[in-house]
Biopython code that builds the backbone (N, CA, C, O; Angstrom):
import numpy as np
from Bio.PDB.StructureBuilder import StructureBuilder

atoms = [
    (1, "UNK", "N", (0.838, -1.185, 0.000)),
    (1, "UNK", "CA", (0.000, 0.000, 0.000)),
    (1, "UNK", "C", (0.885, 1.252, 0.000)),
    (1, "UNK", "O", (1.747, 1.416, 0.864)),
    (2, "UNK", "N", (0.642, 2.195, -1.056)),
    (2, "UNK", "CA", (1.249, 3.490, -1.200)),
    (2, "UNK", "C", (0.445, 4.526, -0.841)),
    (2, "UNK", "O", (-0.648, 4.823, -1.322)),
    (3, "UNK", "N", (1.246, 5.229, 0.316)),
    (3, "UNK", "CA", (0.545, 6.416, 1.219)),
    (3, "UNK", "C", (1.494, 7.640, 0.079)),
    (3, "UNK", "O", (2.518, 7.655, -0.604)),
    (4, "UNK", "N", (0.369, 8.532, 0.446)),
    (4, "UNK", "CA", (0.645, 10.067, -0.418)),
    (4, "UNK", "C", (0.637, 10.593, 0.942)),
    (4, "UNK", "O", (0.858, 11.755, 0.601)),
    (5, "UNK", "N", (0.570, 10.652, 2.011)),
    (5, "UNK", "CA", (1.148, 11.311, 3.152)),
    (5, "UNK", "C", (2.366, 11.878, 3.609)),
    (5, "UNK", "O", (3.127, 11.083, 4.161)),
    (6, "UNK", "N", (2.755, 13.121, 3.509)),
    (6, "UNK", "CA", (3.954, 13.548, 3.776)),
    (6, "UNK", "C", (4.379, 13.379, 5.256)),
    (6, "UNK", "O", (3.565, 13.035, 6.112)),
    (7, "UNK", "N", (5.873, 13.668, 5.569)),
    (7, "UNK", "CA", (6.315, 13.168, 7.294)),
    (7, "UNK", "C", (5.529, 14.450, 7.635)),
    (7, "UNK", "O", (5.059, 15.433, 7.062)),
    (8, "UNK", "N", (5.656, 13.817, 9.114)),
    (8, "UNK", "CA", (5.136, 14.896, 10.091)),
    (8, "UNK", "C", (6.172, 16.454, 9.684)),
    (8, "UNK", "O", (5.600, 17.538, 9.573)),
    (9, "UNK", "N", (7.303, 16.361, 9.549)),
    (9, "UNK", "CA", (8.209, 17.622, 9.439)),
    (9, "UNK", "C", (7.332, 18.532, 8.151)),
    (9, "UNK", "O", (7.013, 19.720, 8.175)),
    (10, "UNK", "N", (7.134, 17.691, 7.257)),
    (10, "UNK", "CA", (6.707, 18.543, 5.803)),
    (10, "UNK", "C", (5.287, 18.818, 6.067)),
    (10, "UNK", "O", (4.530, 19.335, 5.245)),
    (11, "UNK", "N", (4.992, 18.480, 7.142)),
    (11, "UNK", "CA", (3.374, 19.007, 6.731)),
    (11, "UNK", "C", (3.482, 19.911, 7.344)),
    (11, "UNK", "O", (2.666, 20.729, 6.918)),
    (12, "UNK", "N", (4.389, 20.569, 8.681)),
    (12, "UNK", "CA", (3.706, 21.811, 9.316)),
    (12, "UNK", "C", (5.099, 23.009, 8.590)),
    (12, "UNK", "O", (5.651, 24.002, 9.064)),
    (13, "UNK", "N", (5.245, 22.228, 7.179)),
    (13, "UNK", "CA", (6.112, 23.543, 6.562)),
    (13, "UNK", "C", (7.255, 23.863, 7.143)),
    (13, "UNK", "O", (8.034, 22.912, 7.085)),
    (14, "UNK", "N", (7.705, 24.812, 7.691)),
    (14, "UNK", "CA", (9.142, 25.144, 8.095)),
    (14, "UNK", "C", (9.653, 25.012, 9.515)),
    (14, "UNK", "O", (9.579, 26.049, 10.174)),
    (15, "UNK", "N", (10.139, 23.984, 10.099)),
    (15, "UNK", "CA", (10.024, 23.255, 11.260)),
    (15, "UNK", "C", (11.635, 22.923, 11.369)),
    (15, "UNK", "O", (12.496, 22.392, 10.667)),
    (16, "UNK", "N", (11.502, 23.731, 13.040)),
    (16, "UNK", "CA", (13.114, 23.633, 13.409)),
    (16, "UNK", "C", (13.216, 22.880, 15.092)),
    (16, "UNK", "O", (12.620, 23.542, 15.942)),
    (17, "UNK", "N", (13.711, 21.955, 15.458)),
    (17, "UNK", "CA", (13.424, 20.891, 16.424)),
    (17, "UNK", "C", (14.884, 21.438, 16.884)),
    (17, "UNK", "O", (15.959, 21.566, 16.298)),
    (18, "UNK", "N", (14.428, 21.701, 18.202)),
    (18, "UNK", "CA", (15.397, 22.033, 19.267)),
    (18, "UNK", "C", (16.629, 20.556, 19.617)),
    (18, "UNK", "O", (16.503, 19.332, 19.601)),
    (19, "UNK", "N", (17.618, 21.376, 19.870)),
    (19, "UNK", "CA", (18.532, 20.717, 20.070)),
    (19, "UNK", "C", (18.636, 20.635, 21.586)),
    (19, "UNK", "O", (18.236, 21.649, 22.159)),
    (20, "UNK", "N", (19.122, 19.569, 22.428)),
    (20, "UNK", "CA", (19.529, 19.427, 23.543)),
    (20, "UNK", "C", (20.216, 20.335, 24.198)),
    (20, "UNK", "O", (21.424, 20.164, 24.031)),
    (21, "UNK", "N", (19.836, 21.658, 25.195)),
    (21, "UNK", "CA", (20.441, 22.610, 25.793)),
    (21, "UNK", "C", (20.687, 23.725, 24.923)),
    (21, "UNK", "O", (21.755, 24.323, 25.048)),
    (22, "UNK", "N", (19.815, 24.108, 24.020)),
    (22, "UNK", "CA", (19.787, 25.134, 23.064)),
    (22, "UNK", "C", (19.424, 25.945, 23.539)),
    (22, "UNK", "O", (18.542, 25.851, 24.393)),
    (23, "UNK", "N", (20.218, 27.607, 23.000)),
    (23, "UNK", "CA", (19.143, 28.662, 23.409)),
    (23, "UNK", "C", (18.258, 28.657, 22.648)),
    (23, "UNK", "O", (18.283, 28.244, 21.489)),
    (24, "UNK", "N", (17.245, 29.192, 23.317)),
    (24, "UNK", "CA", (15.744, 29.515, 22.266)),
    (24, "UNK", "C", (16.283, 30.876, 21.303)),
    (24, "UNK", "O", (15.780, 31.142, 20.211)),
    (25, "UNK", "N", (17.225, 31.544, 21.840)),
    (25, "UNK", "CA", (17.609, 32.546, 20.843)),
    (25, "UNK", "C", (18.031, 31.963, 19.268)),
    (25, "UNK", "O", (17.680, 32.149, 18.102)),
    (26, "UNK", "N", (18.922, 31.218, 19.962)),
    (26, "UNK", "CA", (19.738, 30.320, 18.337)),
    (26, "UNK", "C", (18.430, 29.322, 17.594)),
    (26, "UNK", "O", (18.387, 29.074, 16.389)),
    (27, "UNK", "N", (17.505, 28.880, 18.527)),
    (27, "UNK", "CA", (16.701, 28.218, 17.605)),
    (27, "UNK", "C", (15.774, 29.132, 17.090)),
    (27, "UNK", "O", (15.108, 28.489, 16.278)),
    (28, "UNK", "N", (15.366, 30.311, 17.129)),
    (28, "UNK", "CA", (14.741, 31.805, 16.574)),
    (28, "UNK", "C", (15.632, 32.208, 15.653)),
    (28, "UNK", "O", (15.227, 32.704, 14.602)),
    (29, "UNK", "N", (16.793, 32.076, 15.875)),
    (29, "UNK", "CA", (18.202, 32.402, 14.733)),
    (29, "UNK", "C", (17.666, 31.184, 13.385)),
    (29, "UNK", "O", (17.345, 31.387, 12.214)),
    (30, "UNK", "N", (17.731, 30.305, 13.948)),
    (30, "UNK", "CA", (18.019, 29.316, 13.251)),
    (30, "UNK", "C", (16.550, 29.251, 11.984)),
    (30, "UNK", "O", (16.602, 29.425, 10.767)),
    (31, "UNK", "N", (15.325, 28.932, 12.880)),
    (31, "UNK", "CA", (14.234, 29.365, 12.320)),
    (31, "UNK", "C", (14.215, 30.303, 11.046)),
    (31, "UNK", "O", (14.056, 29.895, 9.896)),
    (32, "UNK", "N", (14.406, 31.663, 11.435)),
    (32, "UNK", "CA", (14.437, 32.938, 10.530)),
    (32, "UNK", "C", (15.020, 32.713, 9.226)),
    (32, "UNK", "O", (14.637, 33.024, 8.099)),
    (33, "UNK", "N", (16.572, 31.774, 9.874)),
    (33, "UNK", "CA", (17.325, 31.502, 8.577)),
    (33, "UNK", "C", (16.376, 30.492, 7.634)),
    (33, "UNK", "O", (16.288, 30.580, 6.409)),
    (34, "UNK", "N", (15.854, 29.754, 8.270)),
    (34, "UNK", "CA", (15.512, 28.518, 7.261)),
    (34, "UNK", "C", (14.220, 29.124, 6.358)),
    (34, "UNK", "O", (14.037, 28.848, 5.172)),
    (35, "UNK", "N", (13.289, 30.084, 7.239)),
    (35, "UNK", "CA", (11.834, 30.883, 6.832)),
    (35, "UNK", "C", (12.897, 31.920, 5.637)),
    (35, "UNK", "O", (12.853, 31.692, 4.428)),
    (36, "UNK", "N", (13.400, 32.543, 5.970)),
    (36, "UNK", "CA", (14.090, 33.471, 4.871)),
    (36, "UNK", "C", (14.592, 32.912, 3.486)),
    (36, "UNK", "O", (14.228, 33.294, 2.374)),
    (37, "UNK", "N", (15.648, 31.774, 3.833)),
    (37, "UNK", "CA", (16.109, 30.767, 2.421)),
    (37, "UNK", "C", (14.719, 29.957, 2.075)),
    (37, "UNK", "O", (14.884, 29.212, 1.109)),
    (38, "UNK", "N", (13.560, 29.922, 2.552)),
    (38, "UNK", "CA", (12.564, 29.310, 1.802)),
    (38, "UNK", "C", (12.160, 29.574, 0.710)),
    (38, "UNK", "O", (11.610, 28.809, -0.082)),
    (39, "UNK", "N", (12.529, 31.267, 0.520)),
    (39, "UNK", "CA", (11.427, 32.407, -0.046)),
    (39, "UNK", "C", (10.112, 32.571, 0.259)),
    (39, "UNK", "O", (9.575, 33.416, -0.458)),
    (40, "UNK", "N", (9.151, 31.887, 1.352)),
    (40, "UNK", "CA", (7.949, 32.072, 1.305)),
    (40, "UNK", "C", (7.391, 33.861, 1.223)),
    (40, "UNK", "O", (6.445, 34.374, 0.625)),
    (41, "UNK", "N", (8.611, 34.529, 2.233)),
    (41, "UNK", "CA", (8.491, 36.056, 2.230)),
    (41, "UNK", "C", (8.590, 36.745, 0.960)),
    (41, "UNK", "O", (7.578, 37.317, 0.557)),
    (42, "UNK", "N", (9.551, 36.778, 0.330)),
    (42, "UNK", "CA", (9.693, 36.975, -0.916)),
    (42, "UNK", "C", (8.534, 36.765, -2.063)),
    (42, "UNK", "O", (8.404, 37.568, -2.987)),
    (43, "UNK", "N", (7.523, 35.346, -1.871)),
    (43, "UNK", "CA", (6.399, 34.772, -2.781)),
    (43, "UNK", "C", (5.122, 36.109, -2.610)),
    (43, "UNK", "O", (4.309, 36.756, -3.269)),
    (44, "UNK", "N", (5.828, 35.879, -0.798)),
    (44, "UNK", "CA", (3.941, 36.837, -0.363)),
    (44, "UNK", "C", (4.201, 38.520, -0.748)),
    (44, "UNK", "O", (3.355, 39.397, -0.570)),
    (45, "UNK", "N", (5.473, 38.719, -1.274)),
    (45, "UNK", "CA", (5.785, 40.301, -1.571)),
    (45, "UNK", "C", (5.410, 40.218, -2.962)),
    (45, "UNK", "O", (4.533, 40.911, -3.477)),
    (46, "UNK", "N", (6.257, 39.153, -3.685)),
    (46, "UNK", "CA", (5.348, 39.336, -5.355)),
    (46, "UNK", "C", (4.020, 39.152, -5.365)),
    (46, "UNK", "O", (3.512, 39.606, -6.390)),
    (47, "UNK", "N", (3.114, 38.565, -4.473)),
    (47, "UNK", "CA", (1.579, 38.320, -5.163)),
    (47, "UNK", "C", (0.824, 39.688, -4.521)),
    (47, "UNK", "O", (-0.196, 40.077, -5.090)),
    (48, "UNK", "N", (1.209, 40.253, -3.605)),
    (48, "UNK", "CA", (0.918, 41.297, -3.088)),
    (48, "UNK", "C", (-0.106, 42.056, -4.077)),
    (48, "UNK", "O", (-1.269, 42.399, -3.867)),
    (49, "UNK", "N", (0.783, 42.222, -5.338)),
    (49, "UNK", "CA", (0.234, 43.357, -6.155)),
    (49, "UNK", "C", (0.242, 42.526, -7.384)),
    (49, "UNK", "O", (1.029, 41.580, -7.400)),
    (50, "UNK", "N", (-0.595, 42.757, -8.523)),
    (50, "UNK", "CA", (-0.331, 42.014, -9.585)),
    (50, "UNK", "C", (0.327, 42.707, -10.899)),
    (50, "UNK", "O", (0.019, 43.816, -11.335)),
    (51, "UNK", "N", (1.136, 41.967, -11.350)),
    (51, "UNK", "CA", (2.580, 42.474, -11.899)),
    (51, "UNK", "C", (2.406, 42.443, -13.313)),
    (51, "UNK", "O", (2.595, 41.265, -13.615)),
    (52, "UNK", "N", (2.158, 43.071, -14.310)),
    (52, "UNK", "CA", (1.991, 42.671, -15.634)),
    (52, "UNK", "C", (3.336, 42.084, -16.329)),
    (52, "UNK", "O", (4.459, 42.560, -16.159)),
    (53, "UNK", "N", (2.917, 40.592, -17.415)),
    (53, "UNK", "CA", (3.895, 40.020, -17.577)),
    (53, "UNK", "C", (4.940, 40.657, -18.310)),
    (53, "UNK", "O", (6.025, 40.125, -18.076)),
    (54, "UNK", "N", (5.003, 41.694, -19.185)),
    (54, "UNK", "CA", (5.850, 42.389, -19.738)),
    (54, "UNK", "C", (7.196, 42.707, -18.491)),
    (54, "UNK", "O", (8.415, 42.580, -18.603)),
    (55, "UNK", "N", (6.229, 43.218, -17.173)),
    (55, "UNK", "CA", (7.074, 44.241, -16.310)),
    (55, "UNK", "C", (7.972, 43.032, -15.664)),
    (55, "UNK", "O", (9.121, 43.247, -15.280)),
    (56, "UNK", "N", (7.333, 41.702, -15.573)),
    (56, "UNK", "CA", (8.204, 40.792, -14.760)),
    (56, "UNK", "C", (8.849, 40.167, -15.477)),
    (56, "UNK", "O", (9.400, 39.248, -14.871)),
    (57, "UNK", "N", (9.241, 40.220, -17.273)),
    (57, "UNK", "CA", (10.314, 39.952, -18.147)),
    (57, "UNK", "C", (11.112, 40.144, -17.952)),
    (57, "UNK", "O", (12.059, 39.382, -17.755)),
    (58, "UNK", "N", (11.040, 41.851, -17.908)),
    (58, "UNK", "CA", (11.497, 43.059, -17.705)),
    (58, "UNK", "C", (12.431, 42.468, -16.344)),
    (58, "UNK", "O", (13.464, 41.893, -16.685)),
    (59, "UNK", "N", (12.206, 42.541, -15.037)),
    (59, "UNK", "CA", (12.583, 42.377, -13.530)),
    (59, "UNK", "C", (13.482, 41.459, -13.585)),
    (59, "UNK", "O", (14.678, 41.542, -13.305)),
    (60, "UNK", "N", (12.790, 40.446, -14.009)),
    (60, "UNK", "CA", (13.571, 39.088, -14.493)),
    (60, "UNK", "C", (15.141, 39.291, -15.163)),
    (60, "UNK", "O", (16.212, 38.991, -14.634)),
    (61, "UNK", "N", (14.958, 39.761, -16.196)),
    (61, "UNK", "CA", (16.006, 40.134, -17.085)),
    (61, "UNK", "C", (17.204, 40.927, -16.412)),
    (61, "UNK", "O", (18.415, 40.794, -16.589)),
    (62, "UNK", "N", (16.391, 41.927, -15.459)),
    (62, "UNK", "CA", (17.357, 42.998, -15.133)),
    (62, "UNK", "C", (18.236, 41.911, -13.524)),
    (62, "UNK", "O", (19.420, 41.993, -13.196)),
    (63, "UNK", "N", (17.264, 41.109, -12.921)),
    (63, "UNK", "CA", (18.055, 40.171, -11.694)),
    (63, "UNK", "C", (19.273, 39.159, -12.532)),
    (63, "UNK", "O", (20.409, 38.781, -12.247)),
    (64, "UNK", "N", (18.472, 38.996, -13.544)),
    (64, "UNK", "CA", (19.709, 37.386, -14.399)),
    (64, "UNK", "C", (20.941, 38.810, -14.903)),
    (64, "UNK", "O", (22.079, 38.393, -15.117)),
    (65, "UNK", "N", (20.813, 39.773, -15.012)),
    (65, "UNK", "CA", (22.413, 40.640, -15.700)),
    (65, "UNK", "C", (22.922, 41.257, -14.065)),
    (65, "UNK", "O", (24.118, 41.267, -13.776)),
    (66, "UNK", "N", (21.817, 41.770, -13.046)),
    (66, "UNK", "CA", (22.769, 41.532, -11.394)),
    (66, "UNK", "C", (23.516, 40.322, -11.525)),
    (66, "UNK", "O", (24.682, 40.320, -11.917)),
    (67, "UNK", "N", (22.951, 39.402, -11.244)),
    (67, "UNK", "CA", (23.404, 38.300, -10.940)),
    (67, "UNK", "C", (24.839, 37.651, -11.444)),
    (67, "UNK", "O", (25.827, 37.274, -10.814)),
    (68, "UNK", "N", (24.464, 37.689, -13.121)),
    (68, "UNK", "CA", (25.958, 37.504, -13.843)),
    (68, "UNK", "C", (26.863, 37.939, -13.399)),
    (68, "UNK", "O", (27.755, 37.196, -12.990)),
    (69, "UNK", "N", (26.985, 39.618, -13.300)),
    (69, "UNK", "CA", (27.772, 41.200, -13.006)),
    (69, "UNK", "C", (28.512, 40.511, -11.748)),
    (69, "UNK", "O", (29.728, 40.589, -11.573)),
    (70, "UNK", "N", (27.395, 39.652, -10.675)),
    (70, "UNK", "CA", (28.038, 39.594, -9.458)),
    (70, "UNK", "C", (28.569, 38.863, -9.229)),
    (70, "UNK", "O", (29.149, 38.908, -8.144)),
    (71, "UNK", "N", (28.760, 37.492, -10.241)),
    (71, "UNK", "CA", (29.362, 35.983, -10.296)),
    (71, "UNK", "C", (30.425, 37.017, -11.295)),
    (71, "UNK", "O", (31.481, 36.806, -10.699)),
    (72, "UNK", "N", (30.647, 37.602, -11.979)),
    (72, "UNK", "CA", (31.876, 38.004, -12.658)),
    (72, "UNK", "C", (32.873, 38.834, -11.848)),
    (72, "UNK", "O", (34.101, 38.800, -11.918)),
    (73, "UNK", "N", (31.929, 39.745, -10.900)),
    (73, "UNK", "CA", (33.432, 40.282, -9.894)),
    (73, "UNK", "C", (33.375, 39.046, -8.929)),
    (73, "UNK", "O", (34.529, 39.167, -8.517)),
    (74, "UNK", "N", (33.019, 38.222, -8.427)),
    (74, "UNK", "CA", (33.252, 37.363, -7.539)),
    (74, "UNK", "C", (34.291, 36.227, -8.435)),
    (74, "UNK", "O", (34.921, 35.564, -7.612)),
    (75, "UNK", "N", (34.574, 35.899, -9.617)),
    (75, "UNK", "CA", (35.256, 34.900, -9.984)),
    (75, "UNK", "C", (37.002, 36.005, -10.378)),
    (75, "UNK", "O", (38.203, 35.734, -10.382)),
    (76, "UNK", "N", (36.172, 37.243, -10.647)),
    (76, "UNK", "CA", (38.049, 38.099, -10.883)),
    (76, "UNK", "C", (38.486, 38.672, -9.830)),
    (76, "UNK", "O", (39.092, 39.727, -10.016)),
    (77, "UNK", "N", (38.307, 38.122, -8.237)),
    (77, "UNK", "CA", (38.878, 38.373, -7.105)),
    (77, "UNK", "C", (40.204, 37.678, -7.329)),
    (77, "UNK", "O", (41.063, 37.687, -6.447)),
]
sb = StructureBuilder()
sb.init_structure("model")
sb.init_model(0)
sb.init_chain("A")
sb.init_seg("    ")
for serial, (resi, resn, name, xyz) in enumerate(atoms, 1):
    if name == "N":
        sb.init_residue(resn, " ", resi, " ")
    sb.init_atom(name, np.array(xyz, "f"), 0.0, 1.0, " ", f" {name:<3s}", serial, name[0])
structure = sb.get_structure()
């Protein structure tokens, strides 16, 4: 029998399990980091407003030539 049930971790989404004698600070550290590298924040800032597809070509285009620019001074260090 094949269950489509995800683990307990994936269902409540972004889930950080304390370590033995942890501060609650570092696991709030730790948290933030993992909620931030998710992008969920980032998703709920683009749907916010609705973006016409021209303008997010546009956005698109202009992050992929950042991006290059910044992998090119980072490789001629």
């Amino acid at each position: 029998m094949i269950h489509n049930m995800k683990s307990e971790q994936e269902q409540c989404g972004i889930c950080v399990i304390s370590r033995p004698g942890e501060d609650p600070e570092i696991l709030a550290k730790r948290f933030k980091k993992k909620f931030l590298k998710s992008g969920v924040m980032q998703e709920y800032k683009e749907r916010l407003f609705f973006e016409k597809p021209s303008d997010k070509k546009r956005r698109k285009k202009r992050e992929s030539v950042r991006r290059a620019r910044k992998e090119l001074a980072k490789a001629g260090r």
